[in-house]
C-alpha positions in Angstrom: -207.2 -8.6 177.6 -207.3 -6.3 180.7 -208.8 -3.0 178.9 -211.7 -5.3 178.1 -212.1 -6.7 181.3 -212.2 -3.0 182.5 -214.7 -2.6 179.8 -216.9 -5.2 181.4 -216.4 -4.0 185.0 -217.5 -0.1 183.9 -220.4 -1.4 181.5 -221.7 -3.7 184.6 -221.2 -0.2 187.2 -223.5 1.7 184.5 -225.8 -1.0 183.6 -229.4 0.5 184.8 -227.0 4.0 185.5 -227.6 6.0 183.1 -226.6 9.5 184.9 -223.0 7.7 184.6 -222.7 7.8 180.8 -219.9 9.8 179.2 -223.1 12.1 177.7 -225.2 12.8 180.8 -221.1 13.0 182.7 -220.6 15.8 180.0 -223.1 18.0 181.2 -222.4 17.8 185.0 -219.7 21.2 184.6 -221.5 24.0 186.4 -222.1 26.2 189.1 -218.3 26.7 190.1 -216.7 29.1 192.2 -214.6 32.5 190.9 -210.6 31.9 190.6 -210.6 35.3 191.7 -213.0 36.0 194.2 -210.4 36.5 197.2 -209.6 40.3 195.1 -213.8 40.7 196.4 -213.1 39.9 200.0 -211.1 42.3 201.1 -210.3 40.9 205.0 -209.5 37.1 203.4 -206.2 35.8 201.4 -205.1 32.9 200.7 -203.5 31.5 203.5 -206.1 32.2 205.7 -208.1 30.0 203.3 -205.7 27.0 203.9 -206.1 27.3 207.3 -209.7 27.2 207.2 -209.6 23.7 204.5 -207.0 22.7 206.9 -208.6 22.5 209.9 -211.6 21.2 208.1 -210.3 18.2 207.1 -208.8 17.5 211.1 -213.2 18.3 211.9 -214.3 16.0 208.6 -212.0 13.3 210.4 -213.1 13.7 213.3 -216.7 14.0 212.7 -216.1 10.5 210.9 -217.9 12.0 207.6 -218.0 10.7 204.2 -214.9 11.9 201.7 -217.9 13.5 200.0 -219.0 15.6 203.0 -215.8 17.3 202.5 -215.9 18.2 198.8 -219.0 19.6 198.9 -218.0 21.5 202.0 -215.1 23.4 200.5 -217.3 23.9 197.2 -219.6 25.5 199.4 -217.7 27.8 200.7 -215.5 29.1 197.5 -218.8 29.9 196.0 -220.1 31.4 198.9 -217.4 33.6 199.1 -217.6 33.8 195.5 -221.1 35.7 195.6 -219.4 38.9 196.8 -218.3 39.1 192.9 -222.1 41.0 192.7 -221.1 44.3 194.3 -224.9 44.9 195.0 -225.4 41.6 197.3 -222.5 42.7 199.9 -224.1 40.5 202.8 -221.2 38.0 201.3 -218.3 40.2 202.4 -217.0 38.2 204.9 -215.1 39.5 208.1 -211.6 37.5 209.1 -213.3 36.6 212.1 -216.5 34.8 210.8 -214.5 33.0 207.9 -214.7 30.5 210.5 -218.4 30.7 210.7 -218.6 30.1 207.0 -216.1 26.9 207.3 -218.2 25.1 210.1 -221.6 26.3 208.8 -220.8 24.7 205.5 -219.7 21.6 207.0 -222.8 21.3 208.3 -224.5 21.9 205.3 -222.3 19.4 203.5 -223.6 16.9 206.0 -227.1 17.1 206.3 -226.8 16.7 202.4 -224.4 14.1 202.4 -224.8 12.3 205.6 -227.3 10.0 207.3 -226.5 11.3 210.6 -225.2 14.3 209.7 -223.5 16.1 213.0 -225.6 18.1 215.8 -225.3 21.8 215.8 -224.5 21.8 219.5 -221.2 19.5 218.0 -220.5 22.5 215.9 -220.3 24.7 218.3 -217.9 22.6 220.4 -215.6 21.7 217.6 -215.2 25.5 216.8 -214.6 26.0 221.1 -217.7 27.9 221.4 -216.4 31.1 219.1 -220.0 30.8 217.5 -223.7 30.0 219.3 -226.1 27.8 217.6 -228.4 31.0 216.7 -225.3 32.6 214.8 -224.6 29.1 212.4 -228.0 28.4 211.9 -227.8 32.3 210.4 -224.9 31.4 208.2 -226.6 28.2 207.2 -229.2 30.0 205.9 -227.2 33.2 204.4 -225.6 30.5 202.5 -228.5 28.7 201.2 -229.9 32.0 199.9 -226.9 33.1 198.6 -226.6 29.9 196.8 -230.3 29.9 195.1 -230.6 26.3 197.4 -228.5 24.7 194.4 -226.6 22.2 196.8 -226.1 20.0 193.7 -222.8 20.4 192.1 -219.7 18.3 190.6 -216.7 17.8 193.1 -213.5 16.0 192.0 -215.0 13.0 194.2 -217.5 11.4 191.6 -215.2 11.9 188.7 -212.3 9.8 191.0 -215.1 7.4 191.8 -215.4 6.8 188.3 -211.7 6.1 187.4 -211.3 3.8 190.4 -214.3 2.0 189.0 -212.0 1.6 185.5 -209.1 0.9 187.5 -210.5 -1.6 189.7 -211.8 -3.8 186.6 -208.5 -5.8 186.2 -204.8 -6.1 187.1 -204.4 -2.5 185.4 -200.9 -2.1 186.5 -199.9 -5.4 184.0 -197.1 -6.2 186.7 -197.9 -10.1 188.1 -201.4 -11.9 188.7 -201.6 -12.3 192.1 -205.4 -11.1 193.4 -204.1 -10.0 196.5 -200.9 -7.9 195.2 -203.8 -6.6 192.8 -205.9 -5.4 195.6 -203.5 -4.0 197.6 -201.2 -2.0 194.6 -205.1 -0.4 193.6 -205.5 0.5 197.1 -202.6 2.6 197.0 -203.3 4.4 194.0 -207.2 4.9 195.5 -205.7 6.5 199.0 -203.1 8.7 197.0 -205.6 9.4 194.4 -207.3 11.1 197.7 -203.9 12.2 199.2 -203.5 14.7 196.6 -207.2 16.2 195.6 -207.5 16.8 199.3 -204.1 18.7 198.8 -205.9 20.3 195.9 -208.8 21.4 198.0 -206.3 23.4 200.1 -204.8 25.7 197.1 -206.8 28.3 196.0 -204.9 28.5 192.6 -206.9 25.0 192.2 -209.9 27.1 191.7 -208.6 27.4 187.8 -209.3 24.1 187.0 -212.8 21.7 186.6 -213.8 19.2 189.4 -212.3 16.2 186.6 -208.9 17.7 186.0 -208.3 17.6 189.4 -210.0 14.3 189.7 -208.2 12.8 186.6 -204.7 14.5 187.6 -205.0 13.1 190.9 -205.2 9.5 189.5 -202.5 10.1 187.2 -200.3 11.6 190.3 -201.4 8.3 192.2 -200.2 5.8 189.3 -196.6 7.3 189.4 -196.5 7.3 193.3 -197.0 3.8 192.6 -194.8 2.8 189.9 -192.3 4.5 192.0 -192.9 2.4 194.6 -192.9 -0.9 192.3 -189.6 0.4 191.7 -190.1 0.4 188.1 -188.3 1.9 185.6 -189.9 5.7 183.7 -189.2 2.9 180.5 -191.5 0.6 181.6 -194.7 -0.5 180.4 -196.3 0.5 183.5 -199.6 2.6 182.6 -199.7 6.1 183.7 -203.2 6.3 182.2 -204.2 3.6 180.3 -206.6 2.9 177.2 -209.7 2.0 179.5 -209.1 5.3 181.4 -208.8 7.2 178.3 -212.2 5.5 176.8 -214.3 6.0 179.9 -213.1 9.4 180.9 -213.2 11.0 177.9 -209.7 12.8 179.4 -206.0 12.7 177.6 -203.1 13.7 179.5 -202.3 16.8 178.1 -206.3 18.1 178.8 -205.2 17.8 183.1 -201.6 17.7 182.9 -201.3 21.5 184.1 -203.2 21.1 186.8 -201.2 17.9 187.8 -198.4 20.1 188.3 -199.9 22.7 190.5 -201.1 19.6 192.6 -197.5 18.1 193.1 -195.7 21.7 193.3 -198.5 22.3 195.8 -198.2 19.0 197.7 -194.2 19.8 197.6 -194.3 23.0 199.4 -196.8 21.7 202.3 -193.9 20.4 204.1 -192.3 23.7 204.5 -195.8 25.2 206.2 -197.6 24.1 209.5 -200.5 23.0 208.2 -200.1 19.3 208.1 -203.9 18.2 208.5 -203.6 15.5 205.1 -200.2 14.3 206.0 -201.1 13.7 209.3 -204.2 11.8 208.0 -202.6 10.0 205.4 -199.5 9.4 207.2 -201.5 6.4 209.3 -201.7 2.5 208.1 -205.3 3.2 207.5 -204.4 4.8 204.4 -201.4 3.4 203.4 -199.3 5.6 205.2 -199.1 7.2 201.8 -197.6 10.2 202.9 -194.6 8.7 203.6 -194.2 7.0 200.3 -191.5 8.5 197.7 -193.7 11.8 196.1 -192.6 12.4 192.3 -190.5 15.5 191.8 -191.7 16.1 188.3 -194.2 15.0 185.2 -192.6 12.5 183.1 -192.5 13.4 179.3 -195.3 12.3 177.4 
């Protein structure tokens, strides 16, 4: 009864969309960044990229941007950084003190694109405490457009969440009680810890590996077990990890994403032990959940 009800809720988000249909969602894989561009950038590694995502996400909030603004950003900037693969362009070797320049400038990018009112460059250069001028991020902005051919149009995990939330949100998917409002709040959960761990994923490097959907899909499948943990329900439950409606509209089975699901939890594991905090902090308030502070599994269950 509730996989068809999800059925309807999907068909009635794609009716007149037809760039949403599993065909035309097929083709949307390209233009990604190198796993291995960091061994091309020879004054970068990969905790100076964390620190850069990191403090992009405290900006993004701060800015008050769209979750998309920030997915876009961070793909912007891997295949920036990416371009230096092509030994004869080496206007994309980056020095470790303009990685920041690269962070902010796609930021601002990201938001022109993404956003109605999109931050001010003067902002910008505030945010980053005047390291940069304007004249030197409008350069960037530009160096990166070029770089990039002006193809600004790319998949991000964000969509491909979008579209299991949409599944998700079609009926009491969890199969635990009818009460609307228990409904709406269990899918909130899963929807800000779906978030909670692809903006974890945009922080890992080793992420890189894996398409925009696995880390989308692996995110909502991390999210369902935070919250059958919290239900308090048992691993022999019939609680859905990912159910038949997610399975029919995705196009994804478990075993497709379930590697990248655990770099994702490893990943979001070891944060703890670092300094960079910026998506626990975020997630840690009511606004969303306080989701960081909910019981994180250990490991996958068997499947």
């Amino acid at each position: 009864m509730f996989v068809e009800r999800e059925r309807q809720a999907v068909a009635r988000f794609n009716e007149g969309n037809t760039s949403s249909g599993p065909t035309n969602t097929s083709t949307l894989y390209a233009y990604y960044a190198s796993p291995e561009y960091l061994q091309y950038q020879p004054e970068i590694n990969e905790k100076m990229r964390m620190i850069l995502v990191d403090w992009l996400i405290d900006v993004h909030l701060k800015f008050k941007l769209h979750a998309e603004t920030m997915y876009l950003a961070v793909n912007l900037i891997d295949r920036y950084l990416s371009c230096a693969n092509n030994k004869a362009d080496r206007t994309t070797f980056v020095p470790r003190a303009q990685l920041q320049l690269v962070g902010v400038s796609a930021m601002l990018l990201a938001s022109k694109y993404e956003e109605i009112w999109p931050p001010e460059v003067k902002e910008c250069v505030h945010i980053s405490a005047n390291t940069y001028t304007r004249e030197e991020i409008i350069q960037m902005e530009r160096s990166m457009c070029t770089a990039l051919s002006f193809r600004l149009t790319v998949p991000t995990p964000y969509p491909f969440a979008s579209r299991a939330w949409t599944v998700l949100e079609g009926d009491d998917f969890l199969g635990v009680g009818t009460d609307e409002e228990q409904r709406r709040q269990h899918f909130a959960i899963v929807r800000h810890a779906t978030s909670f761990f692809m903006e974890h994923a945009l922080l890992d490097y080793k992420c890189l590996q894996f398409t925009p959907s696995q880390i989308a899909h692996a995110s909502v499948f991390l999210a369902l077990l935070v919250l059958r943990t919290k239900l308090e329900l048992p691993k022999a439950s019939n609680f859905p990890v990912w159910t038949d409606a997610l399975r029919h509209y995705t196009k994804a089975e478990v075993h497709e994403f379930r590697g990248c699901a655990e770099v994702i939890l490893e990943y979001v594991n070891y944060v703890p032990t670092t300094k960079y905090q910026a998506v626990r902090r975020k997630y840690n308030s009511g606004r969303y959940m306080e989701i960081s502070k909910m019981l994180l599994p250990n490991e996958l269950p068997t499947m």
